[in-house]
C-alpha positions as CSV (number, residue, x, y, z in Angstrom):
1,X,32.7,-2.1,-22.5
2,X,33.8,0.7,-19.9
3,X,34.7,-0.5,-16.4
4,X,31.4,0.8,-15.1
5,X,29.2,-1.6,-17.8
6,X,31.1,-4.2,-16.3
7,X,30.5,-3.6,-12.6
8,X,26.7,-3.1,-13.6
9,X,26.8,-6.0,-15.5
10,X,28.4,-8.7,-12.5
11,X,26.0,-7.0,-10.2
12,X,22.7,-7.6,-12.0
13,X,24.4,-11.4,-12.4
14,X,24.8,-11.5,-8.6
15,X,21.2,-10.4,-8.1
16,X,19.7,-12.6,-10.4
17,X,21.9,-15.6,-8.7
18,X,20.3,-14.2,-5.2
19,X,16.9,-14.3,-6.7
20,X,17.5,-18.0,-8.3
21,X,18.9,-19.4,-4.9
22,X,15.5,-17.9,-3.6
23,X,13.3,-19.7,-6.5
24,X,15.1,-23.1,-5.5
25,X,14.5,-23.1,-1.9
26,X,11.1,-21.8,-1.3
27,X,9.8,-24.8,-0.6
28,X,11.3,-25.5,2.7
29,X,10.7,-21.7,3.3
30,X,6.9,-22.2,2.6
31,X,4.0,-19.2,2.4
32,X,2.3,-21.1,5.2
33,X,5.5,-19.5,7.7
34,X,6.2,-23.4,9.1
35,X,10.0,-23.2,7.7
36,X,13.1,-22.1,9.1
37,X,13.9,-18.8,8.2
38,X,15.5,-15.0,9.1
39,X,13.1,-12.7,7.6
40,X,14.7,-9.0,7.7
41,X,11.9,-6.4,6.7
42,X,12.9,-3.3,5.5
43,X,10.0,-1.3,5.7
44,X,11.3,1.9,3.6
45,X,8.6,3.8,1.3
46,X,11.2,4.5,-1.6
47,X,9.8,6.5,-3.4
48,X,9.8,9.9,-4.5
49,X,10.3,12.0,-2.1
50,X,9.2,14.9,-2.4
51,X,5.2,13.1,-3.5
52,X,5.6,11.7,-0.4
53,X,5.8,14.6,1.8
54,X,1.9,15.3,0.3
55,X,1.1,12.5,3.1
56,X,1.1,13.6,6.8
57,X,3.1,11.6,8.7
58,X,4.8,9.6,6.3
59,X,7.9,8.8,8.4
60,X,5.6,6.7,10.1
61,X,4.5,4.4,7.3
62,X,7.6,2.6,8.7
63,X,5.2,1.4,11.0
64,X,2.2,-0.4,9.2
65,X,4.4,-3.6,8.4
66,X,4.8,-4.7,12.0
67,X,2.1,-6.8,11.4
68,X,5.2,-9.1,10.3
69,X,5.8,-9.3,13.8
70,X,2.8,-12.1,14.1
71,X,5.4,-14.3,11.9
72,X,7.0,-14.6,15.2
73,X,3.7,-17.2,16.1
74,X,5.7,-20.0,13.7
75,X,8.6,-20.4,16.9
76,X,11.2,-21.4,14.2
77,X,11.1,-17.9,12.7
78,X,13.6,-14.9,13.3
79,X,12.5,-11.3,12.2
80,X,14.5,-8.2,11.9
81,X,13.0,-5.4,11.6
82,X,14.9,-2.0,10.7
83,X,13.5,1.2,11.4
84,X,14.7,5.3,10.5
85,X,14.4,5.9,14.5
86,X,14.0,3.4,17.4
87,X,10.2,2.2,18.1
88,X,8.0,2.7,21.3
89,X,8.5,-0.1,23.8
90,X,5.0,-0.2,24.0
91,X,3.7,-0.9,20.1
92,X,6.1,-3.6,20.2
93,X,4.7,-5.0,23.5
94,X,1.6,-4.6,21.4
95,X,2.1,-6.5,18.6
96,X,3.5,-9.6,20.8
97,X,1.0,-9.8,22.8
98,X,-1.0,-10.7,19.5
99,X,0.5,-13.9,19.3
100,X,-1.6,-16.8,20.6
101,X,-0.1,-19.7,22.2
102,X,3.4,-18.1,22.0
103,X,5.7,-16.8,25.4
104,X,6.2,-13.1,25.1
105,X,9.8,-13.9,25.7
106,X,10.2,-16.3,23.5
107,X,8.9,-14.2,20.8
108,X,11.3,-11.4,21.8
109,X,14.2,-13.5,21.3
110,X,13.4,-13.8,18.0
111,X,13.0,-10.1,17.2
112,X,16.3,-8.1,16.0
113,X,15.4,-4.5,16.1
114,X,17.8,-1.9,14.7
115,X,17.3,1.5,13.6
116,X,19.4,4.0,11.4
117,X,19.1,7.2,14.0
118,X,18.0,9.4,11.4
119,X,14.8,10.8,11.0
120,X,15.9,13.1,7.4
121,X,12.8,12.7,4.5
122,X,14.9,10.2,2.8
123,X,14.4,6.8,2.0
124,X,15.3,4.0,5.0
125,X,16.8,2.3,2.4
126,X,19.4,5.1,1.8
127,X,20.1,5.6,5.2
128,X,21.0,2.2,6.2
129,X,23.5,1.9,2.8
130,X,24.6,5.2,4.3
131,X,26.0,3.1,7.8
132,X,28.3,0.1,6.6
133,X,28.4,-0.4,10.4
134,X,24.8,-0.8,10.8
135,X,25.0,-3.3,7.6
136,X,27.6,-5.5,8.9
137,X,25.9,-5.7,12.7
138,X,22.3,-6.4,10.1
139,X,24.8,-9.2,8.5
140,X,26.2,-10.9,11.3
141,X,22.6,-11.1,13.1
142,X,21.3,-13.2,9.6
143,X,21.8,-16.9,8.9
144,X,22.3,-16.1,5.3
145,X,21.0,-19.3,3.6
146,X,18.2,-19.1,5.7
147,X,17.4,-15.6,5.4
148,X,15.5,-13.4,2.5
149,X,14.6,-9.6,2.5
150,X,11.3,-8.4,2.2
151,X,10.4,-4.8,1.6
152,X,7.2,-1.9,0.7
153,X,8.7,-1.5,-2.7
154,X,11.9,-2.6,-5.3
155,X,14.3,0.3,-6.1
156,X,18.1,0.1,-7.0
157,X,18.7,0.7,-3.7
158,X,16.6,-2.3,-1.8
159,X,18.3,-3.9,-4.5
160,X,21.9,-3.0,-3.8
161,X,21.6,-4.0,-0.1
162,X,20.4,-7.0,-1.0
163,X,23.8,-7.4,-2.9
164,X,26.1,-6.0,0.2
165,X,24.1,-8.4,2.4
166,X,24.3,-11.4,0.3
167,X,20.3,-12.6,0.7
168,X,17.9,-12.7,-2.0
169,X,15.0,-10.0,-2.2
170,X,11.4,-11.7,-2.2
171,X,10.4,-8.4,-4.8
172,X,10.6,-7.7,-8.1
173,X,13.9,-6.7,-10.1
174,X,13.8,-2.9,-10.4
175,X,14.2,-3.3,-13.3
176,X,10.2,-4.1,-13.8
177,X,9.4,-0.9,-12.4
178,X,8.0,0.0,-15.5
179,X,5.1,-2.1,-15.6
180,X,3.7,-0.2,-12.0
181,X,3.5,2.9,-13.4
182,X,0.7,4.3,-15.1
183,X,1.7,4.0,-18.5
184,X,2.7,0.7,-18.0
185,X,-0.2,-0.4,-16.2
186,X,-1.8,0.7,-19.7
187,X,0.3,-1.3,-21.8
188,X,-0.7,-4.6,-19.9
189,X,-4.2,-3.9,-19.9
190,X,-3.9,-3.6,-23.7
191,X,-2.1,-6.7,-23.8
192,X,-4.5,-8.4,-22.1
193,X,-7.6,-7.1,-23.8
194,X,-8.9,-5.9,-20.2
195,X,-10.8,-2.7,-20.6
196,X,-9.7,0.5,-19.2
197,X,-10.3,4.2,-20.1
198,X,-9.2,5.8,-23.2
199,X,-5.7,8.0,-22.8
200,X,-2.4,9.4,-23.8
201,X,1.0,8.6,-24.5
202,X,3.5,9.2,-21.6
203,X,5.1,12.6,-22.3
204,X,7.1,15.0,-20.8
205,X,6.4,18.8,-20.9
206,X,3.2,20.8,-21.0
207,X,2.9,21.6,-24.6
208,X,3.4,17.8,-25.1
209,X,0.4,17.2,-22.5
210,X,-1.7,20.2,-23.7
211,X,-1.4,18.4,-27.3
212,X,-2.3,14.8,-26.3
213,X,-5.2,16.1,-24.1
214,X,-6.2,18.0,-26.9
215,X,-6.4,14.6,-29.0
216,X,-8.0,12.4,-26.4
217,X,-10.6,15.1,-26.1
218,X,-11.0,15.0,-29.9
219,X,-11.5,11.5,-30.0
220,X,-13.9,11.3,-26.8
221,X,-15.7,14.7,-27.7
222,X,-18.4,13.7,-25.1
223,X,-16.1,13.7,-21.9
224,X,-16.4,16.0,-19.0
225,X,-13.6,15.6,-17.5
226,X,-10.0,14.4,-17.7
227,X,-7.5,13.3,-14.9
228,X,-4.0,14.5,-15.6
229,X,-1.3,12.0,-14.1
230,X,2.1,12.0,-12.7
231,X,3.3,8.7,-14.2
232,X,4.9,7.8,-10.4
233,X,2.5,9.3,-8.5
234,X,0.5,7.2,-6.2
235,X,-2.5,7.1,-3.9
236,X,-4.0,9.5,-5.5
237,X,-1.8,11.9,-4.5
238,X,-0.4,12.4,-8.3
239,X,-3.6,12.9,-10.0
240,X,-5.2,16.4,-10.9
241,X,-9.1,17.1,-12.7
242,X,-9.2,19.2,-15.5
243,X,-13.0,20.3,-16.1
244,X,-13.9,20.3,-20.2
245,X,-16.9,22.2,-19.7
246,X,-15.7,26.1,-19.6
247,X,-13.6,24.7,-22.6
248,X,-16.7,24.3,-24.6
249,X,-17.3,28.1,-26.0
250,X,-13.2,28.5,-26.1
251,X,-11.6,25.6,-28.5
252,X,-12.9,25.9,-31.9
253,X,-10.7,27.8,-33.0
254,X,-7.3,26.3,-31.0
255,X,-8.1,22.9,-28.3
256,X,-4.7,22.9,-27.7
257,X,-3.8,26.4,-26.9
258,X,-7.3,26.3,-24.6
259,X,-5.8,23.7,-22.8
260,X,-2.5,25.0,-22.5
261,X,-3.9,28.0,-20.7
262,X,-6.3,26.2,-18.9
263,X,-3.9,24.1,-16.6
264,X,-4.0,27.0,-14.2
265,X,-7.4,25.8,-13.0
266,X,-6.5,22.2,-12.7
267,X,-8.3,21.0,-9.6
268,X,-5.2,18.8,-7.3
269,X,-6.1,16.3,-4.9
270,X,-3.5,17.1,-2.7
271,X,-4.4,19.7,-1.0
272,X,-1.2,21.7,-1.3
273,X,-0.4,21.2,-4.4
274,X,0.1,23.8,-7.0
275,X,0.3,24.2,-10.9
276,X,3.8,25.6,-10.4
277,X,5.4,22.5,-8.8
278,X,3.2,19.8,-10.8
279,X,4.3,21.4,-13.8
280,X,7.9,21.0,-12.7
281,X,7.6,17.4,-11.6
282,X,6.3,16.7,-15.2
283,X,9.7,16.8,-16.8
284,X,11.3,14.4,-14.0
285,X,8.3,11.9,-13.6
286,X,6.3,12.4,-16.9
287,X,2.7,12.9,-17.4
288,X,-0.6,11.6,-19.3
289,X,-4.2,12.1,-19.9
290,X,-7.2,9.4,-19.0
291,X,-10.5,10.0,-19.6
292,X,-12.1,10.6,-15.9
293,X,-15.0,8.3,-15.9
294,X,-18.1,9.5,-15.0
295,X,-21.5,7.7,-13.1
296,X,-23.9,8.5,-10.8
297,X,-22.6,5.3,-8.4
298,X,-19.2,4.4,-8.4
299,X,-17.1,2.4,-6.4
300,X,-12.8,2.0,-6.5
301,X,-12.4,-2.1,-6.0
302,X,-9.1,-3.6,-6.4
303,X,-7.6,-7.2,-6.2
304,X,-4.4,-8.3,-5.0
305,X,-2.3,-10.9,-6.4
306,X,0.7,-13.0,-5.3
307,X,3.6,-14.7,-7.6
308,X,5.9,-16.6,-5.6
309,X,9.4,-17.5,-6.7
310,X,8.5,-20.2,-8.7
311,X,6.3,-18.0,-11.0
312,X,2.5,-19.4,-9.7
313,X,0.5,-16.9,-9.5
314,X,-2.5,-16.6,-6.7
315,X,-5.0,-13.8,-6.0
316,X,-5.1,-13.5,-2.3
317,X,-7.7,-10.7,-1.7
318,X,-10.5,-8.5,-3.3
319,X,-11.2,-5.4,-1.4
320,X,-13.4,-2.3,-2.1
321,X,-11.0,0.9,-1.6
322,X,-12.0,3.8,0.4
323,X,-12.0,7.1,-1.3
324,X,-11.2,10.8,-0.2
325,X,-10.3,13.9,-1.6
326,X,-11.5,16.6,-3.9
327,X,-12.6,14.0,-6.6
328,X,-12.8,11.0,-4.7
329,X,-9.1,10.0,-6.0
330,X,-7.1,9.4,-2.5
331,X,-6.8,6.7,-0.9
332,X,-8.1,6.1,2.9
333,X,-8.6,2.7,3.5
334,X,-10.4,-0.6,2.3
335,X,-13.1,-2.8,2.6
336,X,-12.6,-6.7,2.9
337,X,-14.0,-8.4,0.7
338,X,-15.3,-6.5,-2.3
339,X,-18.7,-6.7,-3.3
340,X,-20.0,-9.9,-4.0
341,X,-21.8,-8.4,-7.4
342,X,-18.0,-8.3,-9.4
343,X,-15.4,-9.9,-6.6
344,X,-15.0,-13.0,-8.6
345,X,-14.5,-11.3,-12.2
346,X,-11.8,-9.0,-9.7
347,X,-10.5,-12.4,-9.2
348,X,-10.7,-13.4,-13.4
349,X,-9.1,-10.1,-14.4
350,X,-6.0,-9.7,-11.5
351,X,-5.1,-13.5,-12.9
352,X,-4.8,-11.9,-16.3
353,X,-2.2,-9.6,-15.2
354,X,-0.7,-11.3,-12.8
355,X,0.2,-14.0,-15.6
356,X,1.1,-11.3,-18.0
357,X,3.5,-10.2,-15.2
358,X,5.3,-13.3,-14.3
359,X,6.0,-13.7,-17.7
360,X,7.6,-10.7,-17.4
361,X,9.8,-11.9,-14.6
362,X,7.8,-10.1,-12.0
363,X,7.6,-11.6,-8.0
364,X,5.8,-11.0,-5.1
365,X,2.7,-9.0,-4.4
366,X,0.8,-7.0,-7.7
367,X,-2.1,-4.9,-7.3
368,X,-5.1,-3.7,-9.5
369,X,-7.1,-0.7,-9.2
370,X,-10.4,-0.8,-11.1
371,X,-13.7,1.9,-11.0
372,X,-16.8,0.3,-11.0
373,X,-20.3,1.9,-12.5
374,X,-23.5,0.9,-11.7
375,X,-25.5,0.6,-14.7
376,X,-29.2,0.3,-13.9
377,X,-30.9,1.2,-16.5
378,X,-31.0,-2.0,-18.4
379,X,-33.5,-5.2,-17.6
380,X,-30.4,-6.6,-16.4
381,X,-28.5,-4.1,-14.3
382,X,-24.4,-4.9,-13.8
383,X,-21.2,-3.1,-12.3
384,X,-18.7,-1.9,-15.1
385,X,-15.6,-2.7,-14.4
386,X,-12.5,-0.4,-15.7
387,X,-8.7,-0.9,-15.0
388,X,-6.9,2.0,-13.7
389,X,-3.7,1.2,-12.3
390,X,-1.5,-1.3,-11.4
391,X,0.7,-1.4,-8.4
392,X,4.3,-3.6,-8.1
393,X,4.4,-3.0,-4.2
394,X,3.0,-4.1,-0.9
395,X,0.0,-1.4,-0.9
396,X,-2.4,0.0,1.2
397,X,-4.4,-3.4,1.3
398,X,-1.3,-5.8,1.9
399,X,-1.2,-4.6,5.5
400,X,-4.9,-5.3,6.9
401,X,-5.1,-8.7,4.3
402,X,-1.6,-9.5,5.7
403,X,-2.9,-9.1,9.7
404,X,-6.0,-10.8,9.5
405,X,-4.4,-14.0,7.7
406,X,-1.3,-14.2,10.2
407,X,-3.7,-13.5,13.3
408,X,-6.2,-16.3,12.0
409,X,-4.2,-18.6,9.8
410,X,-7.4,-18.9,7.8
411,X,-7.4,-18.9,4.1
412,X,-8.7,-17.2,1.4
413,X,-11.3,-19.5,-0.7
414,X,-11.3,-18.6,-4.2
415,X,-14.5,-20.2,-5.1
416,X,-16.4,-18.0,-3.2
417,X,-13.8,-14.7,-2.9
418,X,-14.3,-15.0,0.9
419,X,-11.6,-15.5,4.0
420,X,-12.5,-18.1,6.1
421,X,-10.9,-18.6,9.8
422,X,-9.7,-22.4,10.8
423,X,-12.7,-22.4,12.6
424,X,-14.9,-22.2,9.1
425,X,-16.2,-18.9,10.0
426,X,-15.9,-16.2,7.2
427,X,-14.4,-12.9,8.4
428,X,-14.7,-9.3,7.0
429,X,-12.6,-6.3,7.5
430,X,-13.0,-2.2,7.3
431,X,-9.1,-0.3,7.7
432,X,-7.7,2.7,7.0
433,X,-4.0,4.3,7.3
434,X,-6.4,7.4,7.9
435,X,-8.2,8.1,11.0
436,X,-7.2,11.4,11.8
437,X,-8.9,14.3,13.9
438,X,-6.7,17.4,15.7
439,X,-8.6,16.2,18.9
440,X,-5.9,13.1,19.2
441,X,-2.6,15.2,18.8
442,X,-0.7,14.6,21.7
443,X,-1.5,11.1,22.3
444,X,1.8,8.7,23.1
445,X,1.5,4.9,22.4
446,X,0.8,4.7,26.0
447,X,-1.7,6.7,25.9
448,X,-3.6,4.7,23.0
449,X,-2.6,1.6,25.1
450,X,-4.6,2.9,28.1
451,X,-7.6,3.8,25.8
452,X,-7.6,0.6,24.4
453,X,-7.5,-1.8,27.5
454,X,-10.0,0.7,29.7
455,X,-12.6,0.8,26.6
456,X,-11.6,-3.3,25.7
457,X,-10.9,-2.1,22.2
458,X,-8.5,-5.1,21.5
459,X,-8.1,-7.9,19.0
460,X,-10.2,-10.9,21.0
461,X,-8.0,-14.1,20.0
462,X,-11.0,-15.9,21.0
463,X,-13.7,-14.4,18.8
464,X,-11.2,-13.3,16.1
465,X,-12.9,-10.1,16.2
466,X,-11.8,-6.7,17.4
467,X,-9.2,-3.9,16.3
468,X,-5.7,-4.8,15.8
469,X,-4.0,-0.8,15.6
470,X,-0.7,0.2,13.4
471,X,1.3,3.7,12.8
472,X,0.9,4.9,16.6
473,X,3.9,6.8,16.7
474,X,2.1,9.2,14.2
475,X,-0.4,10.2,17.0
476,X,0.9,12.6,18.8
477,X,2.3,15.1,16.0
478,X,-0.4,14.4,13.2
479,X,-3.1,13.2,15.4
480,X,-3.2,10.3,13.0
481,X,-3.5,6.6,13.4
482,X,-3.9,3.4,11.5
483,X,-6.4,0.4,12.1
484,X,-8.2,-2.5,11.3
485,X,-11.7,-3.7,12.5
486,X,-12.2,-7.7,12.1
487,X,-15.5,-9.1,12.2
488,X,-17.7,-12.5,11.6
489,X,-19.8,-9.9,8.4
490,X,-19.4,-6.6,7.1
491,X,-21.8,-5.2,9.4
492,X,-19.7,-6.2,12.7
493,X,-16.7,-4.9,11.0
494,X,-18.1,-1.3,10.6
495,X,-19.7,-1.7,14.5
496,X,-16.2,-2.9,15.2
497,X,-14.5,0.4,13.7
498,X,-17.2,2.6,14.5
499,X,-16.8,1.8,18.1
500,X,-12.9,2.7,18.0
501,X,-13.9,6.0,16.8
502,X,-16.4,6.6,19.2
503,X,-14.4,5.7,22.0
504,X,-11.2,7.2,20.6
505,X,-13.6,10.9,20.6
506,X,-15.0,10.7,24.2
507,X,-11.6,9.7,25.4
508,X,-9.8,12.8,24.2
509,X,-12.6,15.1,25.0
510,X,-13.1,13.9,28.5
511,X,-8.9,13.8,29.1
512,X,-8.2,17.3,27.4
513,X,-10.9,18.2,30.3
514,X,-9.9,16.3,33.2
515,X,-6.6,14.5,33.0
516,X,-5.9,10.9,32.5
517,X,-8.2,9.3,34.9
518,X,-11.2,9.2,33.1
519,X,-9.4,6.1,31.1
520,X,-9.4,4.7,34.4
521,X,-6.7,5.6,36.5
522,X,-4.5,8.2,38.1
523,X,-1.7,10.0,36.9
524,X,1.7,10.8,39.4
């Protein structure tokens, strides 16, 4: 064994000794937040870079997890929070300010901010393993056995600082990665008999994937379309169409070449994407085929799962995902809860994996992306329900599920598949990453902070209803901003966010006209 096996080898035995220490104590460290504990969150979106730059504004995703700031209600709790560059007084003012019951400065004592100074497209992660300096000031500021490190996603780099720091990661061991990609989402859903679309192998260059296309088309001769997949892709973002139908006339002589040559035409639903660069990220991230599933009504639920260190595994939310795109095949935001029509066999089916994964060693939030078709042409109508993906990270629905529960401390009733405040009332949700329009470029977190007192836009502590806002230092380049509308049933919720909008428009149409003080007040 080299010197370099055995390195490796004493590391992943550290790691696994963090992760134990983590298992034993999590009692007194409690999911309710009523322990004693440092919490340092380490909000960097590792992972590949260059499908990341598909999103506008992605240095900003930083942002959505200062909904951890709410923690700070539990007055025994510390939080540091590392950035890639410093954060607006003002969103952190926000976020305080959410806390019922708690001083401002008493919550701000509690709150460690650091940030790495760099604002390169690189993961955070990198950059603070970049600044031992930075690390040890991160290290001195923790109580170690009382702290833990949470973060977006587990790479070998969240879990190499989790070694230099000496505190156990509440996330998967890298080494699982696997099982969150597509073809491993496949592989579970086979192992657990849950049904999902026909598809390929995992290969990795285009006369491989011209080949297996070729053969899922042969076997599913009735298919319109098929989605070619980036095996790391995500959102969406990944995924392009390839239309069978001006295929029809041209493969019976040769599918495969027909294919082949038909990639050109593949319809992306990133909007800048070409066949040049997809077919290049093929050999570094690999590729498939799934059979694109077609219906006149469709809808993209998901559930979310938990297993906490002691292997239990909870679902903690059904949503109903908002689509966008060419296809329908990006995500924009969510719906909370999903529909009541296949919420609870959500509920059934994410237990299945989640099991399947904790017997695989897995921890921490899971995710599963299903389509649903309406099929009404039976005496007894029913959704569909196929599995498409699953997702070993804190996704786009961890953020809005995560805000509601802190703000409310409510729980989520799995009997019914419904969130219920302490005061018994059931609440409902409509968020998004995703509101964006050219009109609010230019807008500072100030700004926004003036729109939203002047139009009363704010989370009511009172009514637990209202609009609790995140990524609001992506306004002002991208135009772009994130948010969630809570109300007492669906139908407030979408007033709720409706409102936001409407408000948000006349805001920056009547200041791009006027100045400032039509949000009420004068500028100097």
């Amino acid at each position: 064994m080299t010197k370099l096996h055995i390195y490796e080898a004493k590391q992943a035995s550290r790691f696994r000794e963090l992760q134990n220490s983590l298992r034993d104590r999590w009692e007194s460290i409690d999911l309710c937040d009523h322990g004693d504990s440092d919490i340092l969150i380490i909000p960097s979106v590792t992972l590949d870079q260059r499908e990341l730059q598909k999103i506008e504004g992605n240095h900003n995703y930083e942002e959505r997890y200062l909904f951890s700031l709410i923690r700070l209600r539990n007055p025994r709790t510390r939080l540091i929070y590392i950035t890639s560059e410093p954060l607006h007084p003002s969103i952190i003012d926000y976020y305080l300010q959410l806390l019922p019951g708690i001083p401002f400065s008493h919550a701000r004592e509690r709150l460690l901010l650091f940030a790495t100074y760099d604002t390169s497209a690189r993961p955070l992660t990198e950059k603070i393993l970049e600044r031992p300096r930075l690390i040890e000031r991160i290290r001195l500021a923790l109580r170690r056995d009382k702290s833990y490190m949470v973060c977006y996603n587990s790479t070998s780099l969240e879990r190499e600082l989790s070694l230099q720091l000496g505190i156990p990661l509440l996330a998967s061991d890298p080494d699982l990665n696997c099982w969150g990609t597509k073809s491993g989402s496949r592989q579970i859903f086979t192992e657990c008999n849950i049904s999902h679309p026909d598809g390929s192998e995992l290969v990795w260059n285009v006369d491989d994937l011209a080949l297996v296309t070729a053969q899922l088309w042969e076997r599913q001769p009735h298919l319109q379309r098929i989605v070619i997949k980036l095996n790391e892709g995500f959102s969406g973002e990944g995924n392009a169409l390839l239309d069978l139908q001006p295929l029809h006339t041209e493969v019976n002589s040769d599918k495969v070449t027909a294919i082949r040559e038909s990639f050109g035409t593949l319809r992306f639903q990133s909007g800048d994407e070409t066949w040049e660069n997809f077919s290049q990220r093929i050999f570094e991230l690999g590729v498939m085929a799934e059979a694109f599933i077609e219906g006149d009504v469709k809808r993209s639920p998901s559930v979310q799962g938990l297993i906490n260190p002691k292997g239990k595994v909870e679902i903690i939310s059904t949503h109903d995902q908002i689509l966008g795109g060419p296809d329908g095949q990006i995500f924009l935001g969510c719906r909370f809860p999903a529909d009541e029509a296949y919420r609870l066999q959500l509920q059934e089916l994410g237990m299945k994996v989640g099991k399947n994964l904790a017997e695989k060693g897995a921890l921490d939030r899971f995710g599963v992306d299903f389509i649903a078709v309406y099929r009404g042409e039976n005496a007894t109508p029913k959704w569909d329900l196929s599995a498409i993906e699953i997702n070993l990270r804190r996704g786009g629905t961890t953020h809005p599920f995560m805000t509601l529960k802190l703000l409310t401390n409510g729980h989520y009733d799995r009997t019914t598949a419904l969130f219920y405040s302490q005061q018994g009332r059931a609440k409902f949700y409509k968020a998004t990453d995703n509101l964006q329009k050219s009109s609010y470029r230019g807008l500072l977190p100030n700004d926004l902070m003036d729109i939203i007192a002047f139009n009363q836009l704010h989370f009511d502590s009172c009514t637990e209803t209202g609009t609790v806002f995140h990524m609001m230092g992506c306004l002002s380049q991208f135009g772009k901003l994130g948010l969630t509308s809570i109300g007492n049933s669906p139908e407030q919720a979408e007033e709720i966010y409706q409102k936001v909008v409407k408000n948000l428009d006349i805001s920056c149409q009547t200041s791009s006209k006027f100045g400032v003080q039509h949000f009420g007040f004068s500028s100097f």
